[in-house]
C-alpha positions in Angstrom: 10.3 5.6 -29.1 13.3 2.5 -28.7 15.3 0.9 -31.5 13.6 -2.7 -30.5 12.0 -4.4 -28.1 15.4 -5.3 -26.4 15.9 -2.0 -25.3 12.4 -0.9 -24.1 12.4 -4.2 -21.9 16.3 -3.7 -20.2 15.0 0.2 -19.7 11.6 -1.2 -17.7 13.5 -4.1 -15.4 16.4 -1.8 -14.6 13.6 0.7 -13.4 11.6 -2.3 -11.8 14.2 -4.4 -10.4 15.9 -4.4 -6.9 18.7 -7.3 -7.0 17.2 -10.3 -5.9 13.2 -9.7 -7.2 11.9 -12.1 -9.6 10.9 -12.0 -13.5 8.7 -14.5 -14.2 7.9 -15.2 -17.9 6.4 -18.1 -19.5 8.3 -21.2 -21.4 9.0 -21.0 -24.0 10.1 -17.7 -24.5 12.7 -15.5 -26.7 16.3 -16.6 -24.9 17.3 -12.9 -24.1 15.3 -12.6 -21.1 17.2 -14.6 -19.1 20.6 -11.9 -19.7 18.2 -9.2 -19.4 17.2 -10.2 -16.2 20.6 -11.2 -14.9 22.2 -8.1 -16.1 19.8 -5.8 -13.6 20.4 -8.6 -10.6 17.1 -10.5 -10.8 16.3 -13.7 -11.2 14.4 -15.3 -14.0 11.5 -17.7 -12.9 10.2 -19.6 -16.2 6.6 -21.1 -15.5 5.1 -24.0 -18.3 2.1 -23.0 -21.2 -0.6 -25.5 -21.4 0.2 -28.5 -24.3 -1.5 -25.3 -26.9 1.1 -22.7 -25.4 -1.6 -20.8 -23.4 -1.1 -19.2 -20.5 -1.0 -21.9 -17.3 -2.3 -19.6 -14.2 -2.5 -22.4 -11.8 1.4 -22.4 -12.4 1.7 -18.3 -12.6 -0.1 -18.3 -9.0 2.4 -20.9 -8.1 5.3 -19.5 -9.1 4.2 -15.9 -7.7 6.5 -15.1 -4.2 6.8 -11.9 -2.3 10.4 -11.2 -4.6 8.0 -11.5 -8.0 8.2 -8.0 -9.5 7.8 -8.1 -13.0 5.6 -11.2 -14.9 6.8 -10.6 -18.5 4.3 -11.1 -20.9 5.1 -11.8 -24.6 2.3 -11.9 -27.2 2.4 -12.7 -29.7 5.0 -15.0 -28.2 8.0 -15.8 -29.9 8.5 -18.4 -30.8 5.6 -19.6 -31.1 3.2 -16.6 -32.0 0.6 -17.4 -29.7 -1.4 -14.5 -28.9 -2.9 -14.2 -25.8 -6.5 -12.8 -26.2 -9.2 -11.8 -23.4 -10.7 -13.4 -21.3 -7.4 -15.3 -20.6 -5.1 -12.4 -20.8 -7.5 -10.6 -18.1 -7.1 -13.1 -16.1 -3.6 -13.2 -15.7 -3.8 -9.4 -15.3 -5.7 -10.2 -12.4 -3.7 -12.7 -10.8 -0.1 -10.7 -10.8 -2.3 -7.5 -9.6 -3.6 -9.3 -6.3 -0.1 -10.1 -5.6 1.7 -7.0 -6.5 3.3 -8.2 -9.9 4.1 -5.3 -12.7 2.7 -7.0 -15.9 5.2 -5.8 -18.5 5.2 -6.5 -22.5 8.1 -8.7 -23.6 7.8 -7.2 -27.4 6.1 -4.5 -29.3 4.6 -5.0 -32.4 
């Protein structure tokens, strides 16, 4: 058990992260991730939500490199409290798993 999210998520990308890999985490998203991932040598790749803030996996796949490690998903997402729900959510899970992605909650509610 962590005092907050914020602690749970530095723990995970300082045991993910090799300096260099890349966190990728949809826009918008909560403005700490971008320290987080600096502080552990990474670099943050931000990919666009759809006009309804779902999930764009044309862009994830995109945006996907052999440095990815972590996609950082945050649902409900703050700010905007989307949730991301199945089948959508699968999907994703599927796309960051054929490329060797860790899928990794942004918050816990």
């Amino acid at each position: 058990m962590l005092c907050g999210p914020q602690r749970g998520s530095t723990f995970v990308l300082k045991t993910l992260l090799d300096p260099g890999n890349e966190v990728i985490f949809f826009s918008p998203y909560f403005v700490e991730y971008h320290f987080y991932v600096d502080y552990h040598g990474g670099v943050a790749t931000v990919v666009p939500t759809d006009a309804h803030f779902d999930l764009n996996l044309e862009a994830l796949e995109s945006a996907l490199t052999p440095r990815s490690k972590v996609v950082l998903i945050n649902s409900p997402n703050n700010p905007t409290g989307v949730i991301y729900r199945p089948p959508r959510s699968s999907n994703w899970a599927s796309c960051s798993n054929a490329r060797s992605a860790s899928l990794t909650p942004g918050s816990i509610c």
